[in-house]
C-alpha angles and dihedrals in degrees: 000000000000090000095053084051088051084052095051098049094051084054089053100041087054089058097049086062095041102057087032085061087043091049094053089046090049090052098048090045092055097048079055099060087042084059104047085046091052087044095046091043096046089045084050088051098048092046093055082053090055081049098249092130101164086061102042088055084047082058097042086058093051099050089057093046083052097069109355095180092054118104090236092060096081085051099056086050094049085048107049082049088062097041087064090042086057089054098036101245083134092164089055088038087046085052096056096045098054093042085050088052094050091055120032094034090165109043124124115240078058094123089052090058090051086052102041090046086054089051089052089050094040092048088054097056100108109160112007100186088065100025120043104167110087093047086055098054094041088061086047096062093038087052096053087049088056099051101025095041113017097151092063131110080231092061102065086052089042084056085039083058109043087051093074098033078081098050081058104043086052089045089067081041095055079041095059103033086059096046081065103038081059084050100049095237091138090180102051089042097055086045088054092052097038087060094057091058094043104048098011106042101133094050112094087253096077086087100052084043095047080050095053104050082051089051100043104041086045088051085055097045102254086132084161089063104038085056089052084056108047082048091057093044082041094057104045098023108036100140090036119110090243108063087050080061093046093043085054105060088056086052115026107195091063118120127225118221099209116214127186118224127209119213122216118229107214120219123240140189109150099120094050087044091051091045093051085051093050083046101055088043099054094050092045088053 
């Protein structure tokens, strides 16, 4: 008995070491593969710098296939998202980001993928009377940042966006709705415009709106309901130009002082800014 329990405990023993030797070579392989992914992430990071984007988001992928349990993994994709945005290749960039969300769903730069993947959407909108979406899913994705993360730096952009997401949205509507005033087709043109006061009514298209249901209904002899509308364009728009269009068509001798108005771009970083912060952190960590 006692030598089948010395047995035993050489046997045990054995494996003690054994997994003791394994352990140790687990750990320094390990310190090995976080090596190789710091070095590929910062190497990523330096060539966008240098401006070779497609490699550095070769690098950032790697880094995250290196050592995918690791919390620099969703960074580097993030990062290498982002790598592909800076260069406009939004459909590789849009790739990344989807794959990211699928992924690492709680991680916490979450709120700067939903932003990032709008950007790429709302940079893509080209021509939004003939392709609408990429207009549509860029709201999508504004929209999920305001309700989901409203406290965010990202938030005020994402309102500032999807400010002029309707503008854009009653632009295709005054599109449309004038494509069928030059027609003739009086019902489906006040339906285009009334459609830009009632869902648009905060866009710089409500007054022409407003302008065109005076001038149509007026054309059509609803005299009743072209004055309805020039009050209510009266009452909220009175200096504007198109009230003086509107006043016009009720007194026709009355003369338009044309004035030609500038509009202001506004300057924005806050995605370069974000990526430079993900950046400094992953490297402190």
């Amino acid at each position: 008995m006692k030598n089948i329990i010395k047995i035993l405990l050489l046997i045990l023993s054995i494996t003690l070491i054994s997994c003791s030797k394994g352990e140790k070579v687990s750990i320094l392989e390990e310190d090995d593969v976080e090596s190789q992914m710091i070095d590929a992430f910062e190497e990523g990071y330096y060539q966008l710098i240098e401006g070779d984007t497609l490699y550095a988001a070769k690098k950032f992928n790697e880094a995250e296939l290196l050592y995918p349990q690791s919390e620099w993994a969703p960074k580097a994709a993030l990062m290498a998202a982002y790598t592909y945005y800076s260069d406009n290749y939004f459909g590789d960039a849009i790739f990344e980001i989807e794959r990211y969300l699928k992924t690492y769903p709680n991680h916490k730069n979450i709120d700067y993928a939903h932003f990032l993947l709008a950007m790429c959407y709302y940079e893509t909108i080209v021509d939004e009377k003939r392709d609408l979406e990429p207009l549509l899913k860029a709201k999508e994705q504004f929209e999920i940042i305001m309700n989901n993360y409203p406290n965010t730096d990202f938030s005020m952009d994402a309102k500032y966006k999807l400010d002029l997401i309707s503008d854009k949205l009653a632009a295709k509507e005054m599109y449309i709705g004038m494509h069928y005033l030059k027609k003739k087709k009086w019902i489906p043109a006040i339906n285009r415009y009334k459609k830009v006061v009632e869902d648009y009514g905060t866009t710089i298209y409500v007054e022409e709106a407003l302008h065109r249901l005076v001038e149509i209904h007026y054309r059509i002899g609803l005299k009743k309901e072209s004055e309805r509308y020039a009050k209510l364009l009266g009452y909220n728009y009175q200096s504007s130009q198109w009230y003086k269009e509107s006043y016009k068509i009720f007194n026709k001798d009355y003369k338009i002082e044309k004035k030609i108005v500038k509009k202001k771009k506004k300057k924005r970083g806050l995605i370069w800014k974000k990526f430079k912060s993900l950046f400094k952190a992953a490297t402190n960590t």
